[in-house]
N, C-alpha and C positions, 0 to 999 in steps of 0.2 A: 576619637571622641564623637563627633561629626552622625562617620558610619554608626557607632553603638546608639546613640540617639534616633537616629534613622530606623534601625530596626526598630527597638524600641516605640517608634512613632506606629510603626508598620504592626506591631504586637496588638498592642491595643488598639487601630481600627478593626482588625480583623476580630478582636475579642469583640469589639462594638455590633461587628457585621453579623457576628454569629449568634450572640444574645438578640437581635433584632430579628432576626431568621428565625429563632424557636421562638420567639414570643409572638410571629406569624404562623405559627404550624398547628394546621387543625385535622381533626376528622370529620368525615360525614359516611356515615353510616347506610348502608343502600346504595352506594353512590350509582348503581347502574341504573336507577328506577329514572321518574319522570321527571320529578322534582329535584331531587339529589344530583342530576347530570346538569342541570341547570345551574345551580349552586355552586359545584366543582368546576363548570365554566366562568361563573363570576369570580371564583375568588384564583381560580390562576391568572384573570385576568388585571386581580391587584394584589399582583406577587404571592400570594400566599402558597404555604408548601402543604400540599393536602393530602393526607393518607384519607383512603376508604377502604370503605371495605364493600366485598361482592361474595357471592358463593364461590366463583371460580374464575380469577382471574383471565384464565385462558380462553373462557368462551365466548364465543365469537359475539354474543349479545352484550357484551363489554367493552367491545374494539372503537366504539365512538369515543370512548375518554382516551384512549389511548392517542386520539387523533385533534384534541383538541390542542389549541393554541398553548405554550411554555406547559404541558405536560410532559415532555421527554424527561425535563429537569424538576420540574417542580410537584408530581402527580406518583403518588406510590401505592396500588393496589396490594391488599391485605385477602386474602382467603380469609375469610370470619364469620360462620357461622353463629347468628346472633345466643344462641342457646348453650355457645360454648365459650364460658369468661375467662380462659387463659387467653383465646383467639383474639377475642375483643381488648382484653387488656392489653395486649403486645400492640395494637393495630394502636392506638390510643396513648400508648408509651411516647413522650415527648410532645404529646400535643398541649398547646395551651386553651385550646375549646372545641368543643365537641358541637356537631349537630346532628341530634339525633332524627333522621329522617325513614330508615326503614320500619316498616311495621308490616305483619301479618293482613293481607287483603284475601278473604275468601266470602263470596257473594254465592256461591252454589248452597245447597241445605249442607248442613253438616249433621251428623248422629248424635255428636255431643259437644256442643259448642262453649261449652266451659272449658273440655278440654284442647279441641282443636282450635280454639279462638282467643277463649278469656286467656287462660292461662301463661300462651304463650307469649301474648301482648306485654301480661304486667313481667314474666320471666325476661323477658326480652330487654324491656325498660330498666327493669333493677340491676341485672348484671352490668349494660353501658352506664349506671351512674354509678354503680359499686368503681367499676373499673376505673373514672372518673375519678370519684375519691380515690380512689390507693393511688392514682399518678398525679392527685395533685392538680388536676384541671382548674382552668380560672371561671370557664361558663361554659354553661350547657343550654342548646338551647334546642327545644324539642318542639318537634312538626306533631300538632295533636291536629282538631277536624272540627268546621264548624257543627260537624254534629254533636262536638259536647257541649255545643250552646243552645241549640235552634228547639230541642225536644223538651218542652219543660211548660207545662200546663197550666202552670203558678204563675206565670208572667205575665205584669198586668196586660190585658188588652189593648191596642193600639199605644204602647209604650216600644220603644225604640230598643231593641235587644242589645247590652254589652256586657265587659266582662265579666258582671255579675252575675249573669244567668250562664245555669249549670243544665246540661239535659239529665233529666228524671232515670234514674237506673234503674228503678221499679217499672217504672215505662217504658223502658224497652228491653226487659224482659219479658213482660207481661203481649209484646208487639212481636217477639223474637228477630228485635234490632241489634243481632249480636256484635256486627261491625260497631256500631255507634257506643252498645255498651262497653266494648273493648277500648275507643277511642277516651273515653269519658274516662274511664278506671286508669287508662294511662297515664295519663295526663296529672288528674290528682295524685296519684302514686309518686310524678313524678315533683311536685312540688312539694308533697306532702313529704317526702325525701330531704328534697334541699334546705327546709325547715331544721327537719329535726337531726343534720350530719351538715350543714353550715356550707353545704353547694351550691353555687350561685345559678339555679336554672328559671330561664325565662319557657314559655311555652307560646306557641302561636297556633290558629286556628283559624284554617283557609276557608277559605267558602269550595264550590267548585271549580277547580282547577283547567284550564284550556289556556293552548298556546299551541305552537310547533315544538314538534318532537326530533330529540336527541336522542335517542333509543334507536334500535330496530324493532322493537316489541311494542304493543300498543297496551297502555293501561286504562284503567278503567273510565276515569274520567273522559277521556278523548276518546274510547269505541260510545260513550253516550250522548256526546254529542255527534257524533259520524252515525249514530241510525238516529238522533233527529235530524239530521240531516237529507238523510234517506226517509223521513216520513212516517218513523214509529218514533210519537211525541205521547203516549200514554203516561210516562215516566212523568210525564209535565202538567195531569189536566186535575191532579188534585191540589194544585198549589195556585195562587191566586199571584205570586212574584217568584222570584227566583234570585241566586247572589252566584256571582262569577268573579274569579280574580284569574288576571296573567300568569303563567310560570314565569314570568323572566321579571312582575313587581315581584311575585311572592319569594323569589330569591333575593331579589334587593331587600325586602325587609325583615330574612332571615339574617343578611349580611349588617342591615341596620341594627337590629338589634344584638346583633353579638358584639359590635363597637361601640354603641352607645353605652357608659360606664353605670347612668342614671337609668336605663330600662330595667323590669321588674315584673314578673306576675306573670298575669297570662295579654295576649292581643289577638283580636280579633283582626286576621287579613280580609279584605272583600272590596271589591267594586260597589257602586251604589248600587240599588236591587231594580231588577227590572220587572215592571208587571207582564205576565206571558202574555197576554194577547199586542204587548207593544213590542214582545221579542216574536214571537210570530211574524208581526209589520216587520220589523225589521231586517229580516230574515229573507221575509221575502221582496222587499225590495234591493237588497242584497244581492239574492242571486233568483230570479225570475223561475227556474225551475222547482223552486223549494215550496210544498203543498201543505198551504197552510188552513187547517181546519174552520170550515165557513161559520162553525158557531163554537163556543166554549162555554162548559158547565159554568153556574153560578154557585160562588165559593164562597167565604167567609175570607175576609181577609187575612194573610200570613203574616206573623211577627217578622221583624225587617230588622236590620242585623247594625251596626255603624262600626269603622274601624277609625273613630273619632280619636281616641287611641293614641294608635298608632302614627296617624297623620301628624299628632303632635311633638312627636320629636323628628319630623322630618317625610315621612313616609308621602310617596306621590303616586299616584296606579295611572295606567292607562286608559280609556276612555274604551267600551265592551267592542265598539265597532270596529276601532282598530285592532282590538285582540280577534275578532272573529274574523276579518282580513285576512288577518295574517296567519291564525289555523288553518283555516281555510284553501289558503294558497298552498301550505302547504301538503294539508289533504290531497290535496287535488296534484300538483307534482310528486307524490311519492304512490298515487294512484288506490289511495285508502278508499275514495267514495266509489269505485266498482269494483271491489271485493266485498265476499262475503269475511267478516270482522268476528274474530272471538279475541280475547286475553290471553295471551301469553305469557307465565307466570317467567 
């Protein structure tokens, strides 16, 4: 009697154990990019079981997740090319939330950017939330850009930018901002989805991205700040501030908002905005070698962003200094600032 109760007791922890286990099982889409590595480090580091996906498991520009901390056990790469929805689905089969983090980056001209750009953005999106719906996911939560806030002409002046403002899609066709339009269109595509097929997706909107890197590859964000680094700051002297967030907040409030039951809509991620001639200072009192321009154009002021948001159900960022510290150091040990730098897709 004793033993049969015994088992019995032993049945149902383990059913407990195992319901507890999938309803920690997610995906993250990309997982080998900048962000995505980040993210898939926070959440094996609170248990969770993480399928991703990459183009090709086997290639060696992969081999950092493979090395992270309770990855042997809890870390499952999927081959899944995002344009292919059997791929996606199976990779996504048994997850209870998704984060959608890959998306299309091409910054060279393209020939026809509706189709090398737009299309594959919004294709990209629909299949991961279609797949989504058929398995029944609980939340989705998608890495949009603050560029589908900051572009938007309509906003009053010296008013504080939040989730209200939308960037203008006329205007950056008319600018041939095809990244931002592609960001923008995702984005609403993707809530405009979770509306009308009862999806729970939250979307979030980083500002510019820096941190150390868990890659071998360098993307975008961090080869631009490594030639300001180096002293082509042109990218910088039409804007009067600038907005920077951490990879390792903007993974914590990827993580925040997929367990918060009460988040909702879209959130803006960002550090408070810095005006560039006090990131110049800073910059170069930082690090003495850094040549910082003896005068800067006089501008109109830039609309300024707030992740007031965000912050309210928890959200906490690190202070820019310490993020740029800590880039920095690691630039500088993995010997990024005396090379010549391109993206490697």
């Amino acid at each position: 009697m004793k033993e049969s109760m015994g088992r019995e007791r032993t049945r149902k922890r383990r059913g407990r154990e195992t319901e507890m286990a999938e309803k920690r099982r997610v995906c993250v889409t990309g997982a080998g990019g900048f962000v995505a590595s980040w993210l898939v480090k926070l959440l094996l580091s609170k248990g969770y079981f993480v399928h991703g996906t990459v183009r090709d498991p086997s290639n060696e520009k992969n081999a950092h997740l493979k090395k992270l901390e309770n990855s042997s056990e809890n870390l499952q790469l999927f081959s899944a090319e995002l344009h292919d929805f059997n791929a996606i689905a199976a990779a996504i089969a048994g997850c209870k939330g998704v984060f959608h983090v890959a998306s299309p980056v091409i910054f060279t001209e393209v020939s026809n950017p509706e189709v090398e750009i737009i299309r594959p953005a919004l294709e990209y999106t629909k299949n991961v939330l279609n797949a989504c719906s058929e398995t029944k996911v609980k939340r989705v939560v998608l890495v949009s850009s603050a560029d589908s806030v900051v572009i938007n002409p309509n906003w009053p002046k010296g008013t504080v930018m939040d989730e209200n403002s939308w960037t203008d899609e006329e205007l950056c066709r008319k600018n041939q901002s095809w990244y931002c339009l592609s960001k923008v269109l995702a984005e609403r595509t993707a809530l405009d989805y979770g509306q009308k097929h009862g999806l729970d997706v939250v979307t979030v909107c980083p500002s510019t991205v820096l941190g150390p890197l868990l890659q071998s590859t360098v993307n975008f964000s961090s080869l631009f700040f490594i030639n300001i680094l180096k002293g082509s700051i042109d990218s910088l002297l039409n804007h009067r501030s600038w907005h920077f967030v951490d990879v390792r907040d903007l993974a914590d409030a990827l993580l925040l908002l997929y367990e918060k039951p009460d988040a909702s809509g879209r959130y803006i991620c960002t550090q408070e905005p810095i005006r560039i001639p006090d990131f110049m200072e800073l910059l170069k009192n930082m690090y003495p070698y850094f040549e910082s321009p003896t005068s800067l154009p006089e501008l109109d002021e830039d609309s300024e962003m707030t992740s007031e948001k965000l912050k309210k159900i928890g959200w906490r960022c690190r202070e820019l200094k310490e993020t740029i510290s800590d880039t920095v150091k690691y630039y500088e040990e993995a010997g990024l600032l005396r090379m010549d730098m391109k993206i490697v897709e």
